[in-house]
C-alpha positions as CSV (number, residue, x, y, z in Angstrom):
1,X,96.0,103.0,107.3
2,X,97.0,105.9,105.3
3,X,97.6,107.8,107.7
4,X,100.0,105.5,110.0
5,X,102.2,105.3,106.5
6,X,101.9,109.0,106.2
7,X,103.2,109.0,109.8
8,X,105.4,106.4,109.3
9,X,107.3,108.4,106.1
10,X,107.2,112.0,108.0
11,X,109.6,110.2,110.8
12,X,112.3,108.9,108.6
13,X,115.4,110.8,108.5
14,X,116.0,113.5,106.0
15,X,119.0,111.1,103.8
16,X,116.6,108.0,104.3
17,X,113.7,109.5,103.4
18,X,114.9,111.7,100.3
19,X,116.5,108.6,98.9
20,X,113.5,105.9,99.5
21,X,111.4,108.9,97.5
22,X,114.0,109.4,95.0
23,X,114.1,105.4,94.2
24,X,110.5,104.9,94.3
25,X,109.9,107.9,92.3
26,X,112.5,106.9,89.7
27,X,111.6,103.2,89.5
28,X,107.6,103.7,89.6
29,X,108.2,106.1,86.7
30,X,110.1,103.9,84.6
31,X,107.7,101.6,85.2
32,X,104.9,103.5,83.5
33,X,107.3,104.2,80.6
34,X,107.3,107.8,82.0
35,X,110.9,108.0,82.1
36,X,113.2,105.5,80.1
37,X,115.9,103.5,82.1
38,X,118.4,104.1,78.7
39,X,118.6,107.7,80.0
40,X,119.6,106.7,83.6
41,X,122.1,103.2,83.2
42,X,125.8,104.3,84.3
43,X,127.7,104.4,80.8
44,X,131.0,105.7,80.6
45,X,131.6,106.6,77.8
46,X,128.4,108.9,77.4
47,X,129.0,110.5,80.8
48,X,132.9,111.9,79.3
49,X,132.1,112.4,75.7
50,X,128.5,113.7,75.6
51,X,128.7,115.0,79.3
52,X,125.7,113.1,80.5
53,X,126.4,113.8,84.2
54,X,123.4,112.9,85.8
55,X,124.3,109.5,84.6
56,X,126.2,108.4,87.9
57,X,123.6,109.6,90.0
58,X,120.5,108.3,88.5
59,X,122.1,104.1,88.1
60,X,121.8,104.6,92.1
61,X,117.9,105.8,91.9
62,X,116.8,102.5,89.4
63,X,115.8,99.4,90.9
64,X,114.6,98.1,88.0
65,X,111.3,96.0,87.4
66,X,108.8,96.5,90.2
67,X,108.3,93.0,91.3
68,X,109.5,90.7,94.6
69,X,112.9,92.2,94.3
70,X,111.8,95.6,93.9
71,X,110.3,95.2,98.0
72,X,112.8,93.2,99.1
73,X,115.6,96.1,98.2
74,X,113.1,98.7,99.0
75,X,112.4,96.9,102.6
76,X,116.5,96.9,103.0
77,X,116.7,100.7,102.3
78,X,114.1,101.8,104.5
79,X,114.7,99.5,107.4
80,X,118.9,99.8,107.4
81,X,119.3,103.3,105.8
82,X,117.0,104.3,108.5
83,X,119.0,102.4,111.3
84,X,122.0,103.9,110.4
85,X,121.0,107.4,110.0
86,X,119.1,107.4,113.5
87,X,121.6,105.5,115.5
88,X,125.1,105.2,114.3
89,X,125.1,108.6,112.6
90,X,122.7,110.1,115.2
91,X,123.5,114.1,114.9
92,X,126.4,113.6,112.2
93,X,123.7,114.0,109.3
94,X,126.2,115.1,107.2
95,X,128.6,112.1,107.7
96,X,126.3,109.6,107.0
97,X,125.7,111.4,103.5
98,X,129.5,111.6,103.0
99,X,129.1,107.7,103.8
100,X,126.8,107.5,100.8
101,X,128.8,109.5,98.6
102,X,132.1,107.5,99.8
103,X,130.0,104.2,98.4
104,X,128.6,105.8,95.2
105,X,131.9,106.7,94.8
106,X,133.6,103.5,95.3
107,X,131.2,101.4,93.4
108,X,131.6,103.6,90.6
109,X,135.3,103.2,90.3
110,X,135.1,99.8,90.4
111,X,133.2,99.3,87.3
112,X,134.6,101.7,85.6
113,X,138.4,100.2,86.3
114,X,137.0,96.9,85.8
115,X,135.8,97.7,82.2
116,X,139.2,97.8,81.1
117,X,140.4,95.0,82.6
118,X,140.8,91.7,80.6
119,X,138.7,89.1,81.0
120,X,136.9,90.8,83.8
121,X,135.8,94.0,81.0
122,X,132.5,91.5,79.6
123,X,131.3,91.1,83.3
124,X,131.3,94.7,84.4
125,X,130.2,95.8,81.2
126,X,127.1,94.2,82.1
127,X,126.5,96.4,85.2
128,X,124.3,99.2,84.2
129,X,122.7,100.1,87.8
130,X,124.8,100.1,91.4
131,X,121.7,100.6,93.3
132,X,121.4,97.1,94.7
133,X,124.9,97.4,95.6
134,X,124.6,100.4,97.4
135,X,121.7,99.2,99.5
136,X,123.9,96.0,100.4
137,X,126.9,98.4,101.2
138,X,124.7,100.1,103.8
139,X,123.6,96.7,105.4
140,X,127.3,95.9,105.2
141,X,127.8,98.5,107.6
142,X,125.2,98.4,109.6
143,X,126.3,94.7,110.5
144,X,129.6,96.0,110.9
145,X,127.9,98.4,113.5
146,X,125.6,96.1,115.5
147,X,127.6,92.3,115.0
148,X,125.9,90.7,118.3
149,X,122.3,91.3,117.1
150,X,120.8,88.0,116.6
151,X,118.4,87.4,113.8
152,X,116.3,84.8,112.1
153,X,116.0,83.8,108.3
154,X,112.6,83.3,107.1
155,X,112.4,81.5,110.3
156,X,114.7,78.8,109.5
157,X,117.8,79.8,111.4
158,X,119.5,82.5,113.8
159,X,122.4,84.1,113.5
160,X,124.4,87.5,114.3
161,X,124.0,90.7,112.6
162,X,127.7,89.9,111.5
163,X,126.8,87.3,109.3
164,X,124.1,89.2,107.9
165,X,125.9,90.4,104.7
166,X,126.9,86.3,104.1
167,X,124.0,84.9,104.7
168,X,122.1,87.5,102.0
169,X,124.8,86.3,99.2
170,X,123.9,83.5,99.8
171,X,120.2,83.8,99.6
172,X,121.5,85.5,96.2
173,X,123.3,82.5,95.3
174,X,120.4,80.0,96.1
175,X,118.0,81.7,93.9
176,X,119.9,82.5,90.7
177,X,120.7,86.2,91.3
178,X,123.9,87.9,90.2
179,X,126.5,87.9,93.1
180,X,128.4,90.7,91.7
181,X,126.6,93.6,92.9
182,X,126.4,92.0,96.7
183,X,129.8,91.5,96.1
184,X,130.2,94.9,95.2
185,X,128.7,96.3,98.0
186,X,130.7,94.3,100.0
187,X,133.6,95.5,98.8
188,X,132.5,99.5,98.9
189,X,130.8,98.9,102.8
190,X,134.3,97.4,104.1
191,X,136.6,100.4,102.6
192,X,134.8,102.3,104.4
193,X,134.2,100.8,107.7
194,X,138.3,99.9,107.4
195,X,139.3,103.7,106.4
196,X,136.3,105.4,109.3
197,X,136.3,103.0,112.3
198,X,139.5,100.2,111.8
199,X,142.5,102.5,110.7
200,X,141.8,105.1,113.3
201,X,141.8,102.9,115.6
202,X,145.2,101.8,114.6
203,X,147.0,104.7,113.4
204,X,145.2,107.4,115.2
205,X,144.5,109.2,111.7
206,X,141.2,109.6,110.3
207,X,141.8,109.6,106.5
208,X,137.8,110.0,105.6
209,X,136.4,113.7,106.7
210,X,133.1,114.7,105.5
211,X,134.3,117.8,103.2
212,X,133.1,121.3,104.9
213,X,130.4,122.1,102.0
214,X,128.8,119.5,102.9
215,X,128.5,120.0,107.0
216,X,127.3,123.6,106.4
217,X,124.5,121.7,104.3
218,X,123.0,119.8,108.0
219,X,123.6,123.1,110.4
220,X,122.1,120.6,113.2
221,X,124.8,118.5,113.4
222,X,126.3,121.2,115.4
223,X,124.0,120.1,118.5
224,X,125.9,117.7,120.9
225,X,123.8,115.1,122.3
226,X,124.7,114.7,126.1
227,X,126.0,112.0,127.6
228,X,123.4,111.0,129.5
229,X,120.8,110.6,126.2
230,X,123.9,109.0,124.6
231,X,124.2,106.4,126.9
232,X,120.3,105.7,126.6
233,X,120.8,106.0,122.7
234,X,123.8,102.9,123.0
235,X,121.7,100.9,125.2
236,X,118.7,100.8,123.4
237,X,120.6,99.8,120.2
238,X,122.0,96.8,122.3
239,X,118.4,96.1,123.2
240,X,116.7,96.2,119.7
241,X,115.0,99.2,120.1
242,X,115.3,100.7,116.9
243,X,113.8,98.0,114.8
244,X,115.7,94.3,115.6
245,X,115.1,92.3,118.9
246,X,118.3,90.6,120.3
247,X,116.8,87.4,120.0
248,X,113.9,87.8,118.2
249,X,114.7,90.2,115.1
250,X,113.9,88.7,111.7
251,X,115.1,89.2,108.4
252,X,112.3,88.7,106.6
């Protein structure tokens, strides 16, 4: 058993895999009261006056208390991270952590520009951690990615992978959660899929590059996967082979 998880960690992607560690890591050692969450929460005005930087990096490591939601987020992370990263962003390594960034980014601003708008200012000033909303960006966009998968909700209906993001804020709804941060990640996973995949399409003009630092960080990405892998690659995502049956994937 312990080795098939060892096995099963070894072969996730370099992004998936640093992150799940990163989050576990983080959120097991709050947990034992190793490390305090009041040194990682996202707080503005610590981050400009007392130049607590690390501050909007950590609020996207804490998943707070480890209970039923602490697996559920942790199962969306490794199972969708890890999609994306082996299948959409197959060989672009360093685009799918530009992707990341892009969202951290995003989510970030929000808050911040929502904490100084009225009436909206109490709300976001209760948003300490985007983590949640990070891991429901990247299911955003995997959804985006694969919209004719069909799936199954704790067995009580099917639907397609486009509907994914809906049906999981409403799952929020149904048991008491805060919608924000789904909505959130909503939000953060559409600007990007609308600025990387829609606008090109339309204007012929890709407005999101991943920056050059951060190519020469994944030298790999230089390899070309031929055409005839790449058409194996599309078919087996059409198929379910990475994870999610056409017809038989579930959710949960």
């Amino acid at each position: 058993m312990a080795q098939a998880v060892e096995e099963w960690y070894k072969q996730m992607p370099i992004i998936t895999r640093s992150y799940l560690t990163a989050a576990v890591v983080t959120t097991v050692g709050c947990s034992l009261e190793i490390i305090s969450p009041y040194h990682l929460y996202l707080n503005p005005k610590l981050v400009v006056q007392h130049y607590e930087i690390w501050r909007l990096i950590t609020n996207f490591l804490y998943f707070r208390k480890m209970d039923l939601d602490f697996l559920f987020h942790m199962f969306f992370l490794a199972r969708y991270c890890k999609l994306l990263e082996e299948n959409s962003f197959r060989g672009r390594t360093a685009d799918f952590l530009f992707m990341l960034l892009f969202g951290a980014t995003v989510l970030t601003a929000i808050v911040l520009l929502g904490g100084i708008i009225p009436y909206l200012s109490e709300t976001f000033a209760k948003i300490l951690f985007l983590s949640n909303s990070l891991t429901f960006m990247m299911v955003y966009v995997w959804s985006k990615h694969n919209p004719y998968i069909h799936m199954s909700f704790l067995g009580l209906f099917t639907f397609t992978a486009a509907y994914l993001p809906w049906v999981l804020l409403g799952f929020s709804i149904l048991v008491g959660s805060s919608t924000w941060v789904d909505l959130l990640g909503m939000i953060a996973g559409h600007a990007y899929y609308f600025l990387e995949d829609v606008y090109p399409r339309m204007t012929g003009r890709r407005p999101l590059k991943t920056p050059g630092f951060i190519k020469a960080l994944f030298p790999e990405d230089n390899v070309v996967v031929a055409p005839a892998e790449s058409e194996i690659i599309n078919q087996r995502s059409k198929r379910g082979v990475f994870g999610l049956s056409p017809t038989l994937g579930n959710l949960l």
